[in-house]
mmCIF file as Biopython writes it, N, C-alpha, C and O atoms, coordinates in Angstrom:
data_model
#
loop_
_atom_site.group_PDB
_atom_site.id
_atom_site.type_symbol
_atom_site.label_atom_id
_atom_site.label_alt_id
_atom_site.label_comp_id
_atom_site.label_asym_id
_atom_site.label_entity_id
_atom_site.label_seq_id
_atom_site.pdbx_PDB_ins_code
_atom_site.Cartn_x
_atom_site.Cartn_y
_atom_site.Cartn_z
_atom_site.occupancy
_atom_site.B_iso_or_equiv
_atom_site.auth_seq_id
_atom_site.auth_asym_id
_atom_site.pdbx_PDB_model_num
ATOM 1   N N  . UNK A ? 1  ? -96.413  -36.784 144.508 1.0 0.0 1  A 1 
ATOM 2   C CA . UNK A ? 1  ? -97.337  -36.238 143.546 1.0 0.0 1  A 1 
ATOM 3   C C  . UNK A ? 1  ? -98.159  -35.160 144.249 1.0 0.0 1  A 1 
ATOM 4   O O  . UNK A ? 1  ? -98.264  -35.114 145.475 1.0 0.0 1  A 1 
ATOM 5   N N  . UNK A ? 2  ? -98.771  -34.244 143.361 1.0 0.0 2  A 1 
ATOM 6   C CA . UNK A ? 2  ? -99.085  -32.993 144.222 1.0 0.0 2  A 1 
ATOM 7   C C  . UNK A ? 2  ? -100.755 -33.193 143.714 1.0 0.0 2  A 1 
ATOM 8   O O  . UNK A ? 2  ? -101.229 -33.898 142.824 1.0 0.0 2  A 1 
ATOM 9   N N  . UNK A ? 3  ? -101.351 -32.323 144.615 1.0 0.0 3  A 1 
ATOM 10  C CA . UNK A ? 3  ? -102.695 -32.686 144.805 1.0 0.0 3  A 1 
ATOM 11  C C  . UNK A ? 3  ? -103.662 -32.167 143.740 1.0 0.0 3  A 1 
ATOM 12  O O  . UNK A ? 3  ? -104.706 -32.562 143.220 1.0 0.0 3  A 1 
ATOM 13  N N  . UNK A ? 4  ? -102.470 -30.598 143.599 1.0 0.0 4  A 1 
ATOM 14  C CA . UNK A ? 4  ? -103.074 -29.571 142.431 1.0 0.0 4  A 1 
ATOM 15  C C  . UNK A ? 4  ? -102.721 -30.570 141.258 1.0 0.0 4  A 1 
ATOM 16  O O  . UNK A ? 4  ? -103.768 -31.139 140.948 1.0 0.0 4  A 1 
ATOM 17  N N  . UNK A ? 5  ? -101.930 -30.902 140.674 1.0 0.0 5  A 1 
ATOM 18  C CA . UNK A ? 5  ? -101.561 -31.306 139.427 1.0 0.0 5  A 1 
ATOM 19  C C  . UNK A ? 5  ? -102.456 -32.674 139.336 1.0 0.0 5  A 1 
ATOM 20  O O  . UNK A ? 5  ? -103.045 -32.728 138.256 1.0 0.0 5  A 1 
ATOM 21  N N  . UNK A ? 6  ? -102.634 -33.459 139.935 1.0 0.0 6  A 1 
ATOM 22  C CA . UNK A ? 6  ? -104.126 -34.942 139.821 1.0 0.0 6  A 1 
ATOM 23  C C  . UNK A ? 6  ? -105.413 -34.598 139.855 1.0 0.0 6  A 1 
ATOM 24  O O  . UNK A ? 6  ? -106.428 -35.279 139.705 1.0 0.0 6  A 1 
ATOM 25  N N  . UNK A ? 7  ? -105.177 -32.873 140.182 1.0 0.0 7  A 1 
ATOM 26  C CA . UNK A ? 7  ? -106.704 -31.840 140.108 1.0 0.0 7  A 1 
ATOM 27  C C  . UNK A ? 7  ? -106.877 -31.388 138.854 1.0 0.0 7  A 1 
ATOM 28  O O  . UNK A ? 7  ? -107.953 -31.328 138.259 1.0 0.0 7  A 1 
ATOM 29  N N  . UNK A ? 8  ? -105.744 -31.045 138.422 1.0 0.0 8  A 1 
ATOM 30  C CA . UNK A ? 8  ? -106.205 -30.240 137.165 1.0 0.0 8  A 1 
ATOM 31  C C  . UNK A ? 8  ? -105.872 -31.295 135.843 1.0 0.0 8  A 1 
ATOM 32  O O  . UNK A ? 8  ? -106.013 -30.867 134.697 1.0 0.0 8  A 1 
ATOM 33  N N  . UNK A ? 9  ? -105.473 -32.544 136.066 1.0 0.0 9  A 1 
ATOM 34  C CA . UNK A ? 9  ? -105.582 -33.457 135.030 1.0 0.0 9  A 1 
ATOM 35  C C  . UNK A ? 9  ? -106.671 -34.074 135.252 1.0 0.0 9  A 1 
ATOM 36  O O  . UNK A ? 9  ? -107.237 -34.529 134.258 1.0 0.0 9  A 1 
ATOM 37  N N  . UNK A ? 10 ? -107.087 -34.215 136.137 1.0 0.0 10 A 1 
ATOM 38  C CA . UNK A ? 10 ? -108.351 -34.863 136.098 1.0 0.0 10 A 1 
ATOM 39  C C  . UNK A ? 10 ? -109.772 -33.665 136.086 1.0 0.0 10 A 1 
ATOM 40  O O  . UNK A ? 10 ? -110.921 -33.968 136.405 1.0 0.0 10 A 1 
ATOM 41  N N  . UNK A ? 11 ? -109.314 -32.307 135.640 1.0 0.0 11 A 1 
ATOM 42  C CA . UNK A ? 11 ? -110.264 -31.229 135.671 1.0 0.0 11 A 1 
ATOM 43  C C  . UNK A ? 11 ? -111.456 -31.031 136.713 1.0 0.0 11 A 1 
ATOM 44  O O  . UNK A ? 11 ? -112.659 -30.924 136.474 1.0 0.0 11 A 1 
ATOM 45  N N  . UNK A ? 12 ? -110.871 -31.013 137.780 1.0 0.0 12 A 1 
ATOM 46  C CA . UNK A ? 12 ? -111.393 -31.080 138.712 1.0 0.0 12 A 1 
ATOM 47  C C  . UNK A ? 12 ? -111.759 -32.316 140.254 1.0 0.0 12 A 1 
ATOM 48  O O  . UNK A ? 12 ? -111.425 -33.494 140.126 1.0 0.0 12 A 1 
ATOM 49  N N  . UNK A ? 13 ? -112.369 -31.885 141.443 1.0 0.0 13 A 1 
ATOM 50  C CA . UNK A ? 13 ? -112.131 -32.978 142.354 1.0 0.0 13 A 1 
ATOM 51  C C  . UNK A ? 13 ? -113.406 -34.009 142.162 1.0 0.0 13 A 1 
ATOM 52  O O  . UNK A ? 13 ? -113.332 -35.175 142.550 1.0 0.0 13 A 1 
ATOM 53  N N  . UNK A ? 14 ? -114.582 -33.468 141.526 1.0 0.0 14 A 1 
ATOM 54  C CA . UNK A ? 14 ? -114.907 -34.672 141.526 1.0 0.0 14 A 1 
ATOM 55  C C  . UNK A ? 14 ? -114.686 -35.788 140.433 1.0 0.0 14 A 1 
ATOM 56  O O  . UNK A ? 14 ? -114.791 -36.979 140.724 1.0 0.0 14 A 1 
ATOM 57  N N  . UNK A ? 15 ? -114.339 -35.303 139.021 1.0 0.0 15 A 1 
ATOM 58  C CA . UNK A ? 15 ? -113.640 -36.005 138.342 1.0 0.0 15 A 1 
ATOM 59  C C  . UNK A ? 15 ? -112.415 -36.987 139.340 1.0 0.0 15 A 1 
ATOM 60  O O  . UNK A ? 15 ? -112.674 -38.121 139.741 1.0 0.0 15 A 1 
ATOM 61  N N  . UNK A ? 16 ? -111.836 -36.674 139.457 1.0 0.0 16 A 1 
ATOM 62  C CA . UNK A ? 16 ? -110.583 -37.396 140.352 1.0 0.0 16 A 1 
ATOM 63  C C  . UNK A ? 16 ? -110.778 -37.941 141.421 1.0 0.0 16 A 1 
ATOM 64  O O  . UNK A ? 16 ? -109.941 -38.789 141.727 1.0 0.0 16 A 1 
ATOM 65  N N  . UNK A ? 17 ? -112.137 -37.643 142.579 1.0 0.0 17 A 1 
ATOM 66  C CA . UNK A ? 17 ? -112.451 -39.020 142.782 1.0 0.0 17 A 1 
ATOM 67  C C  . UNK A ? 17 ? -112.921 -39.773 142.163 1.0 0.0 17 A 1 
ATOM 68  O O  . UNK A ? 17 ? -112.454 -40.880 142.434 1.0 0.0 17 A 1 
ATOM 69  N N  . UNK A ? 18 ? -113.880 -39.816 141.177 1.0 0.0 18 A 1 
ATOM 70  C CA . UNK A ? 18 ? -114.553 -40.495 140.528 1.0 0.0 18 A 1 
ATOM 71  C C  . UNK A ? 18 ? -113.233 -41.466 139.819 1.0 0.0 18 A 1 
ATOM 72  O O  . UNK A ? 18 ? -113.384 -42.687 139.792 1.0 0.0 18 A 1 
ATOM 73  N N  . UNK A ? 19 ? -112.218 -40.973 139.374 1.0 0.0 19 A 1 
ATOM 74  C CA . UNK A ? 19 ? -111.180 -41.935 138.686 1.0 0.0 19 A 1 
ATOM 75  C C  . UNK A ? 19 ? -110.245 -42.192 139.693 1.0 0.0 19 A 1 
ATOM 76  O O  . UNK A ? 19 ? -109.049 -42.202 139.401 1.0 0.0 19 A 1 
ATOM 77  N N  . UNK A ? 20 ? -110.668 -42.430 140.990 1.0 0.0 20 A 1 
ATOM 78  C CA . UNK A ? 20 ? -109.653 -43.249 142.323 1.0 0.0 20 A 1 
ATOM 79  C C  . UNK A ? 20 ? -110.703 -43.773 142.557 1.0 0.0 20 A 1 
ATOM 80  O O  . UNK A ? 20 ? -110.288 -44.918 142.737 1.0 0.0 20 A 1 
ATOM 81  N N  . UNK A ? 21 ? -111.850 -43.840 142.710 1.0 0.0 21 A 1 
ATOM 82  C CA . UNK A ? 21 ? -112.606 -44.845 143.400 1.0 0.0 21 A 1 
ATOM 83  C C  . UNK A ? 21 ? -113.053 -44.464 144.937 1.0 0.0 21 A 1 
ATOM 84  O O  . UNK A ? 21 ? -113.498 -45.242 145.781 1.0 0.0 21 A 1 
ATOM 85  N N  . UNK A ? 22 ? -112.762 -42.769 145.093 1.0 0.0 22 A 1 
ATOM 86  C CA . UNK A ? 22 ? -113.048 -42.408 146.314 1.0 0.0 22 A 1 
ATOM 87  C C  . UNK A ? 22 ? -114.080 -41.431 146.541 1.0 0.0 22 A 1 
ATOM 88  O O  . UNK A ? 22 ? -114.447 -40.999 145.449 1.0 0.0 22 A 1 
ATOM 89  N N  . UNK A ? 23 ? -114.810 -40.807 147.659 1.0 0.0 23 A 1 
ATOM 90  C CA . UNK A ? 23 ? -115.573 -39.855 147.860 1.0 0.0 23 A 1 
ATOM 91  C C  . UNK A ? 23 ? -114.191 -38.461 147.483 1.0 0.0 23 A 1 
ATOM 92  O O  . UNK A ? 23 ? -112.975 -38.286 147.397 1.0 0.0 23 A 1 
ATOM 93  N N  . UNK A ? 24 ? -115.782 -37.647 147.352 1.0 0.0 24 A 1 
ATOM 94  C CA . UNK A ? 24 ? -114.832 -36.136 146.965 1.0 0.0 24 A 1 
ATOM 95  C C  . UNK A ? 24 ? -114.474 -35.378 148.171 1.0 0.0 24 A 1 
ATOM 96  O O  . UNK A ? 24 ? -113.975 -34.293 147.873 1.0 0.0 24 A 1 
ATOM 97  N N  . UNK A ? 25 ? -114.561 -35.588 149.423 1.0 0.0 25 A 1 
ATOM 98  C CA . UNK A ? 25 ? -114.389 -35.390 150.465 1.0 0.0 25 A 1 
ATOM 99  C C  . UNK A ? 25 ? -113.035 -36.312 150.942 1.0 0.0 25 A 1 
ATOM 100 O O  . UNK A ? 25 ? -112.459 -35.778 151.889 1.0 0.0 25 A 1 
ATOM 101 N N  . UNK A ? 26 ? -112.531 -37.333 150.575 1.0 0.0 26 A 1 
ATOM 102 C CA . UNK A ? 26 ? -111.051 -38.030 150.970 1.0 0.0 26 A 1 
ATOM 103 C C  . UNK A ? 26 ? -110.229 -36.963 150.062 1.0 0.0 26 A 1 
ATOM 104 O O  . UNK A ? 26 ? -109.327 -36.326 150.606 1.0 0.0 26 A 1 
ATOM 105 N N  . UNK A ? 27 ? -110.576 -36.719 148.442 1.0 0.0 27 A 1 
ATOM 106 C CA . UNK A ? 27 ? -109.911 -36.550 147.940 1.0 0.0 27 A 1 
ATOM 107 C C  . UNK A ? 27 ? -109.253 -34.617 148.330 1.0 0.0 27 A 1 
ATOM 108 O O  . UNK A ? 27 ? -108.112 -34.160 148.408 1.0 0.0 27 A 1 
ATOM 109 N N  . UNK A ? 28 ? -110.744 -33.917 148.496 1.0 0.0 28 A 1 
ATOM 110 C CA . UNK A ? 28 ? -110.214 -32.590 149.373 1.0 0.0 28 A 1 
ATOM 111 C C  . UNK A ? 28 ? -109.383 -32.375 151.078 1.0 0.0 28 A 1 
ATOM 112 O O  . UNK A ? 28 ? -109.019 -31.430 151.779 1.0 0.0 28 A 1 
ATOM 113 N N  . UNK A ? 29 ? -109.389 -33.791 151.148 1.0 0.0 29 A 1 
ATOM 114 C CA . UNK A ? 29 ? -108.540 -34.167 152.906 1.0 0.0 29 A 1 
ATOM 115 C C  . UNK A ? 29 ? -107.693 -34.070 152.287 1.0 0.0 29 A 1 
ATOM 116 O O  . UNK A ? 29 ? -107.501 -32.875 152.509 1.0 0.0 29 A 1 
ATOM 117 N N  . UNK A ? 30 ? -106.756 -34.395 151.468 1.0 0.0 30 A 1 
ATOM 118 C CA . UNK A ? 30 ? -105.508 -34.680 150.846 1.0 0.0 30 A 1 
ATOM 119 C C  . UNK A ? 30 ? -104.521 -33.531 150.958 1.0 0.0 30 A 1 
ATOM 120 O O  . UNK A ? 30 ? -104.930 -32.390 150.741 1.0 0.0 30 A 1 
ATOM 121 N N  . UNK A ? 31 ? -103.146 -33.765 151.307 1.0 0.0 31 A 1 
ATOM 122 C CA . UNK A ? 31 ? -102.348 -32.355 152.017 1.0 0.0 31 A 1 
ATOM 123 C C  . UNK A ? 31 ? -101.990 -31.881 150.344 1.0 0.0 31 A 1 
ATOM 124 O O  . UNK A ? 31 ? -102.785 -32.094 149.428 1.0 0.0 31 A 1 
ATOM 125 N N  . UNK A ? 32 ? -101.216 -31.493 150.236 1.0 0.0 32 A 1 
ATOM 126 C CA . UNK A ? 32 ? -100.866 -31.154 149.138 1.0 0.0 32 A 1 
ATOM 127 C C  . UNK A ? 32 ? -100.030 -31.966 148.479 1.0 0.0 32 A 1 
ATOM 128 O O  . UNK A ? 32 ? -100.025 -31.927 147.249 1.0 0.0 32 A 1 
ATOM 129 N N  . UNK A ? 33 ? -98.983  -33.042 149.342 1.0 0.0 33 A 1 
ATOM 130 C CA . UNK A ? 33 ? -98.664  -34.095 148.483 1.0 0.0 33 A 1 
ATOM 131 C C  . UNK A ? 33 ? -99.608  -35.049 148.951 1.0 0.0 33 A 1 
ATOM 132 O O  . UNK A ? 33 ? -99.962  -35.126 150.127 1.0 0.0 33 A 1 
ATOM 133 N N  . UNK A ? 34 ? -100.125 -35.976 147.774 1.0 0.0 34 A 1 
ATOM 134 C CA . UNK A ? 34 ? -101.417 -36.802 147.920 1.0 0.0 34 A 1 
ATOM 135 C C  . UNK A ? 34 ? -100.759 -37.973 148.623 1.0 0.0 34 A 1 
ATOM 136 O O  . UNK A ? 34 ? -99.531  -38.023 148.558 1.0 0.0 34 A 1 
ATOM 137 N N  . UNK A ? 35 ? -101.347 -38.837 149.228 1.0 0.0 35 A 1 
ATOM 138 C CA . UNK A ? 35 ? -101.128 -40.006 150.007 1.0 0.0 35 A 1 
ATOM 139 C C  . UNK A ? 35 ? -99.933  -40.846 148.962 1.0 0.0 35 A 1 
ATOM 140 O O  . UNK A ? 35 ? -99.944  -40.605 147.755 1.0 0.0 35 A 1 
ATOM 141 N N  . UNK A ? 36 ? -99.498  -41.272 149.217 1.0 0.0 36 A 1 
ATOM 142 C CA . UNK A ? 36 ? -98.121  -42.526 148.634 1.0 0.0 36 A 1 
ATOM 143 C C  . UNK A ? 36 ? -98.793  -43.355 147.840 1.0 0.0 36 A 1 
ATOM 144 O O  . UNK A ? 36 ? -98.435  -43.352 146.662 1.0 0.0 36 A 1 
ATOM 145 N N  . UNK A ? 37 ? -100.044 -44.371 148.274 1.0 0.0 37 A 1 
ATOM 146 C CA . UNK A ? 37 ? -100.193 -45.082 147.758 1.0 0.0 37 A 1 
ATOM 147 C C  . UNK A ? 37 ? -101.596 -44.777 146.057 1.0 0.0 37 A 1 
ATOM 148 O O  . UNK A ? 37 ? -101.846 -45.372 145.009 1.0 0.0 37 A 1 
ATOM 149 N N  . UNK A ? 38 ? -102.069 -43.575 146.741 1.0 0.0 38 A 1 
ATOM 150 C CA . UNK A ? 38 ? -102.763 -43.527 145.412 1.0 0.0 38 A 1 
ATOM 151 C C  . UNK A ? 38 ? -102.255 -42.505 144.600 1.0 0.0 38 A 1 
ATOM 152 O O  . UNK A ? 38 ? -102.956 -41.995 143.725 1.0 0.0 38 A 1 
ATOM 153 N N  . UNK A ? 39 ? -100.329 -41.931 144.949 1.0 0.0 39 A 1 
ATOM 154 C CA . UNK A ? 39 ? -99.537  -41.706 143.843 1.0 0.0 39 A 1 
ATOM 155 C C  . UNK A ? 39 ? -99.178  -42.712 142.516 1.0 0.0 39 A 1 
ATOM 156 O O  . UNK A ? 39 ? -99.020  -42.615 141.299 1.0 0.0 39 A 1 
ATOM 157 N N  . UNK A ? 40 ? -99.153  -43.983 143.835 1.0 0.0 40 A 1 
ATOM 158 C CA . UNK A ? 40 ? -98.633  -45.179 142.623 1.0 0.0 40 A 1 
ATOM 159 C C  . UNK A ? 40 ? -100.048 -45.446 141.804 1.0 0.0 40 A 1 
ATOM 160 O O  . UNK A ? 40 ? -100.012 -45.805 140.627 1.0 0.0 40 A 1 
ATOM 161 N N  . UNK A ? 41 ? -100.980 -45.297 142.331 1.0 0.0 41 A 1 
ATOM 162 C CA . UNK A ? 41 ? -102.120 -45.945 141.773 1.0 0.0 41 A 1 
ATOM 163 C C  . UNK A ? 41 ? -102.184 -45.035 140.394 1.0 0.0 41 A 1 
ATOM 164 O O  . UNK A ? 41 ? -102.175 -45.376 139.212 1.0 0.0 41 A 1 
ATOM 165 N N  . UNK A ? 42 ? -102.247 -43.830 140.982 1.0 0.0 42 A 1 
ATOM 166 C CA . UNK A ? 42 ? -102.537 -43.035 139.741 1.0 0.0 42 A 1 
ATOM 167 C C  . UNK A ? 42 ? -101.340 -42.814 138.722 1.0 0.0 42 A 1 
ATOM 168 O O  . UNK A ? 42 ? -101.640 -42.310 137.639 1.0 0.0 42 A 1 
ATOM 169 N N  . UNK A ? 43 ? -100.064 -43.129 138.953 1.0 0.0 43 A 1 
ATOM 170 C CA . UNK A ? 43 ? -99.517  -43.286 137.794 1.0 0.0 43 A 1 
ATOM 171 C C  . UNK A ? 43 ? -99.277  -44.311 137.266 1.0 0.0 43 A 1 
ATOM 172 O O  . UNK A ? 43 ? -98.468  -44.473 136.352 1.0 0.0 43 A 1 
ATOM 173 N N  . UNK A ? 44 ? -100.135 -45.352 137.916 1.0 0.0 44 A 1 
ATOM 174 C CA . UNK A ? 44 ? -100.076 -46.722 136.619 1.0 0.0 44 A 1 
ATOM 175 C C  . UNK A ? 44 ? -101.422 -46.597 136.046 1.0 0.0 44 A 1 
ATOM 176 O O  . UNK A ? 44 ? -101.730 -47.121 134.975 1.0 0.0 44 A 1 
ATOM 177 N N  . UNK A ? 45 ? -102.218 -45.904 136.762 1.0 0.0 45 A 1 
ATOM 178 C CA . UNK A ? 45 ? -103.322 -45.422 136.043 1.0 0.0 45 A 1 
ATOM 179 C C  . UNK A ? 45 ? -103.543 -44.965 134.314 1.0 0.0 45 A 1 
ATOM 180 O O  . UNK A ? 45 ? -104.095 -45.423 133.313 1.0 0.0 45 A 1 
ATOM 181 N N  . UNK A ? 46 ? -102.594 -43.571 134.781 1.0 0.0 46 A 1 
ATOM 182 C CA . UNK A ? 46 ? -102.888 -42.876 133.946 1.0 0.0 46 A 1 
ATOM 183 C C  . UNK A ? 46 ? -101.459 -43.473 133.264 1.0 0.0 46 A 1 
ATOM 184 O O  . UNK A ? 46 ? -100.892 -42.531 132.711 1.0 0.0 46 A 1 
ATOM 185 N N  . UNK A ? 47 ? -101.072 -44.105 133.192 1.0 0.0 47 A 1 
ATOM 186 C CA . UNK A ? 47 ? -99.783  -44.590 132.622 1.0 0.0 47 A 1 
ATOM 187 C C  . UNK A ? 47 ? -98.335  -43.806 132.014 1.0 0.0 47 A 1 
ATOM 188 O O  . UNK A ? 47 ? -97.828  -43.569 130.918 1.0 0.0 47 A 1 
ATOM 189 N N  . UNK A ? 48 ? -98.064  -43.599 133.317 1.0 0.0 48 A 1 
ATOM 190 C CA . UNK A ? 48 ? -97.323  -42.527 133.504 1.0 0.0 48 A 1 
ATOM 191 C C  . UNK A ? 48 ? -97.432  -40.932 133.075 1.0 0.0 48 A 1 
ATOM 192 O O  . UNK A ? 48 ? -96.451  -40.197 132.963 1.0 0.0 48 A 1 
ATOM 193 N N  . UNK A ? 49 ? -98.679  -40.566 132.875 1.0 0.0 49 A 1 
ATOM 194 C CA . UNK A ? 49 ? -98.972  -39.535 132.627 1.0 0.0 49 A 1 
ATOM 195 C C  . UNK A ? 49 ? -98.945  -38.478 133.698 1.0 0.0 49 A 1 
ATOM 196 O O  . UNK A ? 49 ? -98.689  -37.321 133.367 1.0 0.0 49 A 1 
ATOM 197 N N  . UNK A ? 50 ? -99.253  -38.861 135.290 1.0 0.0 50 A 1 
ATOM 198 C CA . UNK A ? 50 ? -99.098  -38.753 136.698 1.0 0.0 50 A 1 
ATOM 199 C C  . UNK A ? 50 ? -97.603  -39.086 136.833 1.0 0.0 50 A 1 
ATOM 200 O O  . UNK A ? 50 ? -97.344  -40.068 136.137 1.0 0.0 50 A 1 
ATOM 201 N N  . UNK A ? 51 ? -96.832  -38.744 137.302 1.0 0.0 51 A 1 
ATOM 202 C CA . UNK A ? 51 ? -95.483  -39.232 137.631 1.0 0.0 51 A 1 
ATOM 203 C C  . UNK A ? 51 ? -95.624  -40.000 139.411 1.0 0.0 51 A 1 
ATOM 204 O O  . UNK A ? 51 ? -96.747  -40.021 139.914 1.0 0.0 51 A 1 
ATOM 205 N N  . UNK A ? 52 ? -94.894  -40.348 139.897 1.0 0.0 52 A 1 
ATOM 206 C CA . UNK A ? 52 ? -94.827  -40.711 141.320 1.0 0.0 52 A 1 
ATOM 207 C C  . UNK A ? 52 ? -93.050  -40.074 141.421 1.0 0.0 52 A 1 
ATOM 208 O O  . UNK A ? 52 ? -92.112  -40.128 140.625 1.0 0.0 52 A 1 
ATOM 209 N N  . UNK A ? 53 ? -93.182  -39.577 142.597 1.0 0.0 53 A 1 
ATOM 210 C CA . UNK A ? 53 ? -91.905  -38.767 142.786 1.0 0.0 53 A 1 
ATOM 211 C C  . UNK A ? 53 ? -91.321  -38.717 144.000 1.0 0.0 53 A 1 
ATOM 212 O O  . UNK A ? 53 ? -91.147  -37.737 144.725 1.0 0.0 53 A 1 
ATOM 213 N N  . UNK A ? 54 ? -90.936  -40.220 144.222 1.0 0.0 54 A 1 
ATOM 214 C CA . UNK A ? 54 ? -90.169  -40.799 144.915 1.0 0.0 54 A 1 
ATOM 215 C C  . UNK A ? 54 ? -89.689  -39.383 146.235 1.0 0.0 54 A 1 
ATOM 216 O O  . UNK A ? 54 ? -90.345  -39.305 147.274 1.0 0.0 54 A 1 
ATOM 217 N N  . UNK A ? 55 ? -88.855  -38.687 146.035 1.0 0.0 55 A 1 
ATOM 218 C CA . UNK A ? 55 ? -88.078  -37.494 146.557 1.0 0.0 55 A 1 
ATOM 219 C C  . UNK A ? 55 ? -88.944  -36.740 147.433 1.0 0.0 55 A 1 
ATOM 220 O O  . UNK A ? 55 ? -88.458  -36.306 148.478 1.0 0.0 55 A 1 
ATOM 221 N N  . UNK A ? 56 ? -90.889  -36.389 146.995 1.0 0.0 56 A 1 
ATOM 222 C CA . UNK A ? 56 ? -91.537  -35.623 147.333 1.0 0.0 56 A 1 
ATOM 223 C C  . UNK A ? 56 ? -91.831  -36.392 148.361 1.0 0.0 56 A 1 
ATOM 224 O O  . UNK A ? 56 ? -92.362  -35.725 149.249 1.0 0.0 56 A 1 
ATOM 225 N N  . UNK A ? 57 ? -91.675  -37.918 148.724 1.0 0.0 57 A 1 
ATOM 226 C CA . UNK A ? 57 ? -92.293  -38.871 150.318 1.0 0.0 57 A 1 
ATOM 227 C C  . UNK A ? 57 ? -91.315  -38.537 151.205 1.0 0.0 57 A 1 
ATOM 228 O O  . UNK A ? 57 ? -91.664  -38.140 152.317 1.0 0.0 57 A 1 
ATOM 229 N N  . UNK A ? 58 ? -89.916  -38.636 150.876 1.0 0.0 58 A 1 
ATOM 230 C CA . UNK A ? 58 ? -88.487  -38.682 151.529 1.0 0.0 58 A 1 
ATOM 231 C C  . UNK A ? 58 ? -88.264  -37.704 152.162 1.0 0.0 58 A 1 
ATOM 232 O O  . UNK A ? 58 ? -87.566  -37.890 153.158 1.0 0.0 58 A 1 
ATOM 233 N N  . UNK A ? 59 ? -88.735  -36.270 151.885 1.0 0.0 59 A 1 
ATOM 234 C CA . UNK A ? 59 ? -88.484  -34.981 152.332 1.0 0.0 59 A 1 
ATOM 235 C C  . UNK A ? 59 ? -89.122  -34.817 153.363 1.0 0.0 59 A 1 
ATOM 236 O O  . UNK A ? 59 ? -88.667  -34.566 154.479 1.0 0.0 59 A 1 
ATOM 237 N N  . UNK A ? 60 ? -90.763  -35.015 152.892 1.0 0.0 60 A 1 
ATOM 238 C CA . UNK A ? 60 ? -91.818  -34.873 154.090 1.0 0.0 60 A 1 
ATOM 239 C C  . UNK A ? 60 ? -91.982  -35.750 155.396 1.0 0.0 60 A 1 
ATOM 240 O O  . UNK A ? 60 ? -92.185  -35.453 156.573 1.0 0.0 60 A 1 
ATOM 241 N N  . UNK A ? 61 ? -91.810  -36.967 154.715 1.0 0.0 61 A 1 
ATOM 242 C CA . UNK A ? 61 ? -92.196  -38.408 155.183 1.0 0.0 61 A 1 
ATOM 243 C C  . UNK A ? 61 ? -93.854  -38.765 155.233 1.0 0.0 61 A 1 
ATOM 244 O O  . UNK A ? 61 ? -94.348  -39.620 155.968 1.0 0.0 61 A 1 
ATOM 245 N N  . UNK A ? 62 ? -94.553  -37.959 154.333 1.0 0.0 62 A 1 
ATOM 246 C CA . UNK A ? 62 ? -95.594  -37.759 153.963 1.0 0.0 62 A 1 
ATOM 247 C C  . UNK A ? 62 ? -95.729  -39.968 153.523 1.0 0.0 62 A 1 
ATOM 248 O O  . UNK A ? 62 ? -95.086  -40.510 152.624 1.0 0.0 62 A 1 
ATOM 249 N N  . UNK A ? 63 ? -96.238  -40.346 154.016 1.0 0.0 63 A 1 
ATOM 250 C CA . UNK A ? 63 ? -96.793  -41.782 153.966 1.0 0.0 63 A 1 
ATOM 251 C C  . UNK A ? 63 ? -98.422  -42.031 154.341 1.0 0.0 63 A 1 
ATOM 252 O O  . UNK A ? 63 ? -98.811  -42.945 155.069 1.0 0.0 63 A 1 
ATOM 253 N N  . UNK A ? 64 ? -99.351  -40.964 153.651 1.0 0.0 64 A 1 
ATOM 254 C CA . UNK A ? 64 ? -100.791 -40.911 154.219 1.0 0.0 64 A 1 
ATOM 255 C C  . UNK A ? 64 ? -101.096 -42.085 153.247 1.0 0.0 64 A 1 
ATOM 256 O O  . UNK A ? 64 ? -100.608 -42.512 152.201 1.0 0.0 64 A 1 
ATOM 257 N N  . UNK A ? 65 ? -102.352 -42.481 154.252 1.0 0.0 65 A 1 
ATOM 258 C CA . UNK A ? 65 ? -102.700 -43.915 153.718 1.0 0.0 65 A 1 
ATOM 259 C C  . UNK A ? 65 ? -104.527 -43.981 153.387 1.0 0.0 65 A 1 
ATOM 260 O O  . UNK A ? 65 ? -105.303 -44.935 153.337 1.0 0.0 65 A 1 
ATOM 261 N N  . UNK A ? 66 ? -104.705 -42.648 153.224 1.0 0.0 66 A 1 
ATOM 262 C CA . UNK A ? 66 ? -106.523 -42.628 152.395 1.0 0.0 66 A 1 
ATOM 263 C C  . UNK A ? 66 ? -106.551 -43.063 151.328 1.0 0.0 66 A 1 
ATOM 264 O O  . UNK A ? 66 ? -107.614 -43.108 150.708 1.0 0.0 66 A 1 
#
């Protein structure tokens, strides 16, 4: 999941921490694919409205854990 697209559904970063449960400062650490585990979070969140995209961890090996 990409960092821009959980940015601009959630209209901005502090919206989107505010709906992870994190400071707005973890959420601007974030590379451009967001950590693994608050991919899954946020697409059972938003119920599948966020996708999780399996392919985008595999390539990078992007496994950040904020």
């Amino acid at each position: 999941m990409r960092k821009k697209d959980v940015i601009q559904h959630f209209n901005g970063v502090s919206n989107t921490a505010q709906a992870v449960g994190i400071g707005q400062s973890a959420v601007s650490q974030w590379s451009d694919i967001i950590p693994m585990a608050r991919a899954l979070q946020l697409e059972r969140q938003t119920n599948g409205v966020l996708k999780f995209d399996d392919s985008l961890y595999k390539k990078t090996g992007a496994t950040h854990a904020k």
